[in-house]
N, C-alpha and C positions, 0 to 999 in steps of 0.2 A: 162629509166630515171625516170618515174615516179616511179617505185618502190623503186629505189634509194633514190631519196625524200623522200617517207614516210619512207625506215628503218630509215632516217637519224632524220625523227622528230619521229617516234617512241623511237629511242634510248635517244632522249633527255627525254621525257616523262620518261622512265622507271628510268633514273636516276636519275630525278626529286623524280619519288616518293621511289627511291630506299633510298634513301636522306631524306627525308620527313620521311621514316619509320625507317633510322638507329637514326634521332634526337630524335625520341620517344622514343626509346630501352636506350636511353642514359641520357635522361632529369629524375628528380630527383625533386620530388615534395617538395616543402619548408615545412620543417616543423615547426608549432609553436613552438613559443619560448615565453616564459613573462620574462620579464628581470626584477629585484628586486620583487620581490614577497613577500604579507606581511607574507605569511606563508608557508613553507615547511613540507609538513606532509606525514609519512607512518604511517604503520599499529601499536597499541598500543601506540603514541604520544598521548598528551592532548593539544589543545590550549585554553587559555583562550581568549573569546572577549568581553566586556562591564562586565566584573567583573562574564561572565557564563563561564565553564567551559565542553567542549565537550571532549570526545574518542574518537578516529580514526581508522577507518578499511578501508583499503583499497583495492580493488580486481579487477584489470584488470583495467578498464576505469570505474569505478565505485566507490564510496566509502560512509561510513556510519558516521554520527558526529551526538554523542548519549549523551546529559546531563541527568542527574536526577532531577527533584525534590523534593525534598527530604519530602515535608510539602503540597503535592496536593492533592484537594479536590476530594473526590470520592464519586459517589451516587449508590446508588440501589433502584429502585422501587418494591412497592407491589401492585400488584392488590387485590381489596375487593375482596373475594371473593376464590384468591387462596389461594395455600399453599404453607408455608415455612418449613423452619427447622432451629428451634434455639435447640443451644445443643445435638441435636442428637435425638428430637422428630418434629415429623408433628404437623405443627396447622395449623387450617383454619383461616384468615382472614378478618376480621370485624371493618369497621370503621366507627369512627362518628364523624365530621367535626363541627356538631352544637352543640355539648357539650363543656362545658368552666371549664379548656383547651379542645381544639380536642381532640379525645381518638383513640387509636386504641385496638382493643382485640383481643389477639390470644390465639384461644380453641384447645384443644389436637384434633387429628385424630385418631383415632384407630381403627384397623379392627378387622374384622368377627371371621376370621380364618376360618381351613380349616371343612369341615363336616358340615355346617351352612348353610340353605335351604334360601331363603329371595324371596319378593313377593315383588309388587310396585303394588299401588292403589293409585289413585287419587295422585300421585304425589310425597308419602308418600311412602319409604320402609319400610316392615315389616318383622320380622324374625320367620319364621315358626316352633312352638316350640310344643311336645309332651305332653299334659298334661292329666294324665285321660283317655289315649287312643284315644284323641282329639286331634284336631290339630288347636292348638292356635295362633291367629296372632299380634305380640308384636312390638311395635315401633322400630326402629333398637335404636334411642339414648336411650330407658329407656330400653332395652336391654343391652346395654353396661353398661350403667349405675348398670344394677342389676349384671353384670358379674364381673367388676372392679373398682365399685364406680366411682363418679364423673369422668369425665376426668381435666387435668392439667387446667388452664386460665394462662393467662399472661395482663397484662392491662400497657399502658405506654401513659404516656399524651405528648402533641407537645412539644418538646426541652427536654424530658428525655432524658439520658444516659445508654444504657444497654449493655452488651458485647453479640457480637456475631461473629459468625466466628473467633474466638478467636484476636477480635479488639472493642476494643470502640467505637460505633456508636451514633449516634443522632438522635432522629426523630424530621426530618427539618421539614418536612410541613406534616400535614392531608386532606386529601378532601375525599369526598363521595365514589368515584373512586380508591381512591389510597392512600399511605402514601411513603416518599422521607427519604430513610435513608443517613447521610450523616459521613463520616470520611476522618480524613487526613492519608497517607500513599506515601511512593516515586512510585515514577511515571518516567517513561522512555522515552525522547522522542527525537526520531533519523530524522533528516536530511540527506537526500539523494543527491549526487551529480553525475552528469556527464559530461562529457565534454561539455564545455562552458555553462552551467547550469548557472543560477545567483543564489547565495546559501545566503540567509540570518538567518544569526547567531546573537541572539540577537538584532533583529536591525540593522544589520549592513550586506552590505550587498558583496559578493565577487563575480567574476568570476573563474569555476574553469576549471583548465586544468590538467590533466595526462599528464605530460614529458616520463615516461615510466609506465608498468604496479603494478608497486609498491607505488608510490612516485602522493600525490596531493599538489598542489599548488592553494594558493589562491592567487588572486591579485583583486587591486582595481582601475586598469586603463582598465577601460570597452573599450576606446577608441584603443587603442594598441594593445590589444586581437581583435579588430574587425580588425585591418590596418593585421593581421597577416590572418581571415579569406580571406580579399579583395586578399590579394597575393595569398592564397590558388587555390580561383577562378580563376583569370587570369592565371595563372599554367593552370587550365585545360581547361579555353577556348583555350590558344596555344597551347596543347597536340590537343583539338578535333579539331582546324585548321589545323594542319599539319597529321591527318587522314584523314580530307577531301582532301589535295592536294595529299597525297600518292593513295589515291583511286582512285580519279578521274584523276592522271595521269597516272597511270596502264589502268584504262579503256581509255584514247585517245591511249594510245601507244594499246592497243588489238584491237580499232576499226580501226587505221589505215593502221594497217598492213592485217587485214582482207580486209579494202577496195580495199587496194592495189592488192590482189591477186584474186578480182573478176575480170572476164573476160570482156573484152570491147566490148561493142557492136558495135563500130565503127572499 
C-alpha cells in the first residue's frame, strides 16, 4: 500500500514537471517592437537631424551614422627642437616665443653621407678629414657648410600662412616649447549604435533598436522601449519559474519512489 502511494504521488510529480518542461519548449519570448519610429534606417540611407546630415551603415545589431564636416579645425604640434619636413626637405626646429611677433625657424638637416669618419668631443661632433697626411678635426656644421654651402632656413612669424602638406596652414600659437599649426579640412565623425543604446545626433537624442539584422530604427519614446525591456524580463523570470517546478518535481517524484523501495526495518 505504501508503495502504491508513492507511484501514485510520484506520477503526479513527474507530470507536473513533464508539464512544467513542455511550457518551456513552447513559450516564445516577446520580442521588441517600437511602434511609429522617427526613423527607419538601412545601410546607405542619410537622415537629416537638427539641419546635420548622417550615413547609414548597418551590420547585424550594430550600426554606424557618419556626418562630415566639412570646415573642421585641425592642429599639429612642433616640438623645439625636432624635425619636420616641409616640401620634401628635413629642418630642425627652433623657436622664440619672446621676439615680436613670436618666430619660429626651420634650418635645413643634411647628412654626412656615406665614407664620412665623425668624432664627438665635449659634446661637439667633428668630422675627421685628411689633410697633409694629417688628420684634421672639422665641425660637422662648417663641414657641411664647406661641402654644400649654407643649408636652406625658413623663418615664419605667429599667424603667417605657409603651405605645407600640400594645404594651407597657420602658425596659431609660438612658445619656447613648441609651435601649434592650425588649418581647416573635412573631418569625419561616426556615431555608433546598438541595441537600446541612447544615440545622440546633433542634440537630439534617440533610442535605438535593430527589428532585424539590416534595418535600425530610432524612436524617441524612451519610456515604451523600456515597458517592452519590463515584458522581456518577466518572460524570463516565468521561463526560469517553471525550470524550478520541472526540476524540483523530477526530483520529489525520484526521491519518492527511491524511498519507497527501501526496505523497512519494522
Amino acid at each position: 500500500m505504501q508503495r502504491r502511494a508513492a507511484a501514485l504521488y510520484a506520477a503526479f510529480f513527474i507530470i507536473l514537471a513533464a508539464g512544467s518542461y513542455a511550457m518551456i519548449g513552447v513559450a516564445e519570448e516577446p520580442a521588441i517592437s517600437v511602434d511609429n519610429p522617427a526613423h527607419t534606417l538601412v545601410t546607405g540611407d542619410e537622415v537629416t537631424v537638427n539641419g546635420r546630415t548622417y550615413s547609414v551603415r548597418v551590420s547585424g545589431a550594430e550600426a554606424e551614422l557618419t556626418w562630415t564636416d566639412d570646415d573642421a579645425v585641425q592642429t599639429e604640434t612642433w616640438d623645439a627642437g625636432s624635425t619636420v619636413t616641409v616640401d620634401g626637405t628635413d629642418y630642425s626646429v627652433v623657436t622664440d616665443a619672446d621676439a615680436t611677433p613670436p618666430t619660429v625657424q626651420l634650418t635645413e638637416e643634411r647628412s654626412l653621407g656615406e665614407n664620412v669618419s665623425t668624432i664627438d668631443r665635449d659634446g661637439e661632433t667633428y668630422v675627421i678629414v685628411e689633410q697633409d697626411g694629417q688628420q684634421v678635426l672639422i665641425p660637422r656644421d662648417e663641414y657641411l657648410t664647406d661641402q654644400f654651402g649654407p643649408p636652406a632656413e625658413l623663418e615664419f612669424d605667429q599667424n603667417d600662412e605657409f603651405d605645407y602638406n600640400n594645404q594651407t596652414v597657420t602658425l596659431a600659437t609660438v612658445t619656447n616649447t613648441s609651435v601649434t599649426l592650425e588649418w581647416r579640412a573635412p573631418v569625419d565623425t561616426t556615431v555608433t549604435a546598438g541595441e537600446g543604446d541612447n544615440v545622440t545626433l546633433n542634440d537630439r537624442t534617440f533610442v535605438a533598436h535593430f527589428p532585424d539584422d539590416r534595418t535600425l530604427e530610432l524612436s524617441s519614446d524612451f519610456a515604451a522601449y523600456q515597458n517592452e525591456l519590463a515584458a522581456q524580463d518577466t518572460f524570463e523570470e516565468r521561463v526560469n519559474g517553471l525550470w524550478g517546478v520541472s526540476l524540483l518535481s523530477a526530483l520529489a517524484a525520484i526521491t519518492l519512489l527511491g524511498l519507497s523501495y527501501m526496505p523497512s526495518r519494522y
